[in-house]
C-alpha positions as CSV (number, residue, x, y, z in Angstrom):
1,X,24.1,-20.1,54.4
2,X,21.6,-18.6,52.2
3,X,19.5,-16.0,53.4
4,X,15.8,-16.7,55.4
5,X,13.3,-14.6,52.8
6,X,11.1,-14.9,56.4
7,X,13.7,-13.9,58.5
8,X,13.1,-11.6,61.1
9,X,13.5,-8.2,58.9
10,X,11.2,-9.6,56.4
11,X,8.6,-11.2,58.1
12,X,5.3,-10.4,58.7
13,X,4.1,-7.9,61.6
14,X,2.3,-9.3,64.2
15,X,-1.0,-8.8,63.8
16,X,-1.3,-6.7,66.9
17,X,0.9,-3.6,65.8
18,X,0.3,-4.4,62.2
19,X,-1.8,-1.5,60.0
20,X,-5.4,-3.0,58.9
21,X,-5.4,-2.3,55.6
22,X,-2.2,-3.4,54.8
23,X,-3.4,-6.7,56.4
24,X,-6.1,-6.8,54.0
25,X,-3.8,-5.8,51.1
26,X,-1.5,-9.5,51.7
27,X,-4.4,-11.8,52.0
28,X,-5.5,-13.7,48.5
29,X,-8.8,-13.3,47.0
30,X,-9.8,-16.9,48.1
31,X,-8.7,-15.8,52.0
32,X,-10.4,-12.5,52.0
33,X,-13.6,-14.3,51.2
34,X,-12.9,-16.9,53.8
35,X,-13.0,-13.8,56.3
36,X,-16.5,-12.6,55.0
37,X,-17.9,-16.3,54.7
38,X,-17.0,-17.4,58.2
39,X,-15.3,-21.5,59.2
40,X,-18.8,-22.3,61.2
41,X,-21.7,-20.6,62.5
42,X,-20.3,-19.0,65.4
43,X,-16.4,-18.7,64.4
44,X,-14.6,-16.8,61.4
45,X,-11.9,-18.4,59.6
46,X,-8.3,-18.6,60.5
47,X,-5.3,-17.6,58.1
48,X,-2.1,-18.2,58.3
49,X,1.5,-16.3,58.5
50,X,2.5,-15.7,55.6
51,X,5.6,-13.6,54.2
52,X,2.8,-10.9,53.5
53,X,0.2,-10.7,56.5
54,X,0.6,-12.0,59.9
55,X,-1.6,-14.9,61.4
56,X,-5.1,-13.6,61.6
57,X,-7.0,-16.1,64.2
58,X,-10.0,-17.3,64.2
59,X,-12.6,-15.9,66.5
60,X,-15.6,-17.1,68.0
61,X,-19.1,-14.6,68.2
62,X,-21.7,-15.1,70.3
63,X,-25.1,-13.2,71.2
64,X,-25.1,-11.6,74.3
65,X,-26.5,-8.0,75.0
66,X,-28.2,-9.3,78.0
67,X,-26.0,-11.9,78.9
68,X,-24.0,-14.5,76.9
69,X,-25.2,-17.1,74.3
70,X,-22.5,-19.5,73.3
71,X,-24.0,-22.9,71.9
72,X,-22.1,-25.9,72.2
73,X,-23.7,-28.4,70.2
74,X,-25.9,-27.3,67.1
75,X,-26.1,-24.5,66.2
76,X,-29.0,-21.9,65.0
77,X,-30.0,-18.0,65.0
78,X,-32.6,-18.3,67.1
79,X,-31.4,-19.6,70.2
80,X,-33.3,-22.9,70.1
81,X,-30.6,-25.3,70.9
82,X,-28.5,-25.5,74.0
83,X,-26.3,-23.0,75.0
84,X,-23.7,-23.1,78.3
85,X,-25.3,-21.7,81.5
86,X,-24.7,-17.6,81.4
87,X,-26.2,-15.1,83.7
88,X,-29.2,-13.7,82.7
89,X,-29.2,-9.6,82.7
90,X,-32.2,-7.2,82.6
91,X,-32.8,-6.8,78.8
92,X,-32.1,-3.3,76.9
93,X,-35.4,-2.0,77.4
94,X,-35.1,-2.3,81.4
95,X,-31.7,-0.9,81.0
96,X,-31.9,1.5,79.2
97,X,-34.9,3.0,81.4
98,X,-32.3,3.3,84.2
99,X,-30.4,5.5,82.2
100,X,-27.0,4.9,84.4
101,X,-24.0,4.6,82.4
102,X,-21.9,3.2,85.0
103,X,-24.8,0.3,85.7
104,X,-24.3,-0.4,81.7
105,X,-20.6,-0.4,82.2
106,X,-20.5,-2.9,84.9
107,X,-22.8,-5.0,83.1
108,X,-20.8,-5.2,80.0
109,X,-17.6,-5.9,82.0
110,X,-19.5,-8.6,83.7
111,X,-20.8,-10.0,80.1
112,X,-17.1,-10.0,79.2
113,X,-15.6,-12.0,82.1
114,X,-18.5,-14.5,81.1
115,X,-17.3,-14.5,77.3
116,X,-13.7,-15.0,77.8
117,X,-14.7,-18.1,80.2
118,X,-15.9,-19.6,76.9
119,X,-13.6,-18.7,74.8
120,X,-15.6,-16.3,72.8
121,X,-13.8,-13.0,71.4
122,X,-16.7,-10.6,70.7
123,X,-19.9,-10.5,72.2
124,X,-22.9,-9.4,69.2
125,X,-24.2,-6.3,71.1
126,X,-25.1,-4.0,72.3
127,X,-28.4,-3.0,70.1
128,X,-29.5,0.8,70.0
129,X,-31.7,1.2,66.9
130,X,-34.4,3.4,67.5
131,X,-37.9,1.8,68.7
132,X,-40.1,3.2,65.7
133,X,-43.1,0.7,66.0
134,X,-44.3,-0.9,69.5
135,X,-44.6,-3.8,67.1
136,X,-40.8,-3.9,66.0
137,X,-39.6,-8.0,67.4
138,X,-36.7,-6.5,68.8
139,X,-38.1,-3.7,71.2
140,X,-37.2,-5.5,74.3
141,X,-33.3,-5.9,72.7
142,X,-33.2,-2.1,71.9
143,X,-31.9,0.4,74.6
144,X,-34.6,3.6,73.8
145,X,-36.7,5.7,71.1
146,X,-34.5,8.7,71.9
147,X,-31.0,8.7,70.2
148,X,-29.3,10.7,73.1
149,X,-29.9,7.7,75.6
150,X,-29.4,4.9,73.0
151,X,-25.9,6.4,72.2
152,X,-24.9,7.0,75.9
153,X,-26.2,3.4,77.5
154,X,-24.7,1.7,73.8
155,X,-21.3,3.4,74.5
156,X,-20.9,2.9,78.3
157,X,-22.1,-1.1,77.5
158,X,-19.3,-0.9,74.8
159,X,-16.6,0.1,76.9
160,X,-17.5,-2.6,79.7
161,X,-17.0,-5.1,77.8
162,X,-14.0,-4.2,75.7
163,X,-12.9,-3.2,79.6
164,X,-12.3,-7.0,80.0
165,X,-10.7,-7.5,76.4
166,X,-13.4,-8.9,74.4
167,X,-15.1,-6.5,71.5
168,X,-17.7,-5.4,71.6
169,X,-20.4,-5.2,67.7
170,X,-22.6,-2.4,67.9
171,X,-25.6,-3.2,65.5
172,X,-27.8,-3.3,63.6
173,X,-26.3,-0.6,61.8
174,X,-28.8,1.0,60.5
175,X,-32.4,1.7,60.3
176,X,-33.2,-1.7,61.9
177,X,-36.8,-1.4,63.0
178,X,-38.8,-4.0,62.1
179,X,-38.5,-7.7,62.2
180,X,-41.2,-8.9,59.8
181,X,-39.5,-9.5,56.3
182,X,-36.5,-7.5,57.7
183,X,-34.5,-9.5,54.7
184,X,-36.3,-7.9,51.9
185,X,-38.0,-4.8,53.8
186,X,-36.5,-1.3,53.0
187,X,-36.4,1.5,56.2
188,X,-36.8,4.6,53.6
189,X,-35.4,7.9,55.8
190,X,-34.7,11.0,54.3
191,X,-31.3,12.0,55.1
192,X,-32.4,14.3,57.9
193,X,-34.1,12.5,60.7
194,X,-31.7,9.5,59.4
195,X,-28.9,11.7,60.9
196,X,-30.7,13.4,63.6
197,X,-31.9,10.2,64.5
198,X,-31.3,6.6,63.3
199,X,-27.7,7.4,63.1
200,X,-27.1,9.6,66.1
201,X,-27.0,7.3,68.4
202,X,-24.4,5.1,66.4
203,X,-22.3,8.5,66.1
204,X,-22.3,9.0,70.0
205,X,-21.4,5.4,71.0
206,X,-18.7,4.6,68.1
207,X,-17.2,7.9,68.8
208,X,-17.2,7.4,72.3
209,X,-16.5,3.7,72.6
210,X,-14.7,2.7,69.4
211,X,-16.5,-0.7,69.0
212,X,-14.0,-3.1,67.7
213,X,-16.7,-4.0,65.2
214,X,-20.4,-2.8,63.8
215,X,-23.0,-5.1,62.9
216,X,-24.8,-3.9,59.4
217,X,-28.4,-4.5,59.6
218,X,-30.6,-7.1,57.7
219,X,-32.8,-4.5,55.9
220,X,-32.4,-2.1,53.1
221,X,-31.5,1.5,53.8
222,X,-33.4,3.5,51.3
223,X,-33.9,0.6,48.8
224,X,-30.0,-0.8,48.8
225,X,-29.1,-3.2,51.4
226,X,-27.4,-2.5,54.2
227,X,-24.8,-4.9,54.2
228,X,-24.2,-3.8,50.9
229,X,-24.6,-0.1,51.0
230,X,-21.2,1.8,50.4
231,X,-22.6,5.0,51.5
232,X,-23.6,3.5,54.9
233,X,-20.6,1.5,56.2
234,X,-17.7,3.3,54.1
235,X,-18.8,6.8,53.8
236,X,-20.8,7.1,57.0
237,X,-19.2,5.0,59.3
């Protein structure tokens, strides 16, 4: 009998126990951009085993820093089709004024238990950029204007709900602070408040909490974008 060339010696890890980069390094061109472009809305695309990566599964997102948002029919950004019933939690701004860690962590493990009812692997929060303007769109969605208690609450909320087994994306990473024309607007920081603050709080909870993912932001980061912007999500983070 000849030999299996996927026979146990030579096949695959499991993804699980197998090193992320070398992951990376066996998918094709057209399967790495799969990954990047997503199947659907809400899900990523699957890949499978091959004699070079192991099956990487696709997973399903869905908002919920103050409680889950998994739509079930069509589906948009903006939350205005149907989603399943999910409890509805204090937004970040209430939270966030309680300053209690282990309050954040229960509610993240409670978020999670909610998530894995549906099905959904990571849960798109929690959000901790820094309230700059009272007119930023996503004040009530951010924890605090001080970085100390945006990185404490966005780590304990973290750890909830990868407590259950669902990740957890930290965003918008960074320099999110304005909705109006966020796609084309540029947060211009020089590089020491953007440490001392805009990024501090990221530090503190991804050091504390290793998100299984980070969210980039919509807008640009001194002029490049951020989803774009080697300095901020390979060099930084």
């Amino acid at each position: 009998m000849s030999a299996d060339p996927a026979s146990a010696e030579n096949r695959s890890p499991d993804l699980a126990s197998a090193d992320p980069a070398e992951v990376v390094a066996g998918l094709s061109l057209e399967q790495k951009a799969d990954l990047v472009t997503g199947d659907t809305f809400w899900t990523t695309a699957g890949i499978p085993r091959s004699d070079r990566a192991p099956e990487v599964p696709s997973i399903m997102l869905a908002d919920g820093p103050h409680g889950l948002r998994r739509q079930v029919g069509a589906a948009d950004h903006l939350g205005l089709e149907q989603s399943v019933p999910a409890t509805c939690f204090p937004p970040a701004v209430a939270l966030g004024s309680a300053f209690d860690r282990d309050l954040a962590h229960r509610v993240g493990a409670a978020i999670a238990s909610e998530a894995r009812a549906e099905g959904v692997g990571v849960v798109l929060g929690p959000g901790l950029n820094i309230k700059r303007s009272p007119l930023c769109g996503r004040n009530f969605e951010y924890l605090s204007e001080d970085p100390l208690v945006s990185g404490e609450m966005a780590a304990a909320l973290t750890q909830g709900i990868q407590s259950r087994g669902v990740g957890a994306s930290l965003k918008h990473f960074a320099a999110n602070n304005q909705e109006h024309d966020r796609m084309r607007s540029s947060s211009d920081v020089d590089a020491r408040p953007l440490r001392e603050i805009y990024l501090r709080g990221f530090e503190r909870a991804v050091k504390q909490a290793q998100p299984w993912t980070v969210m980039s932001a919509y807008n640009r980061v001194n002029g490049v974008s951020a989803s774009e912007n080697r300095w901020l999500l390979t060099e930084v983070l």
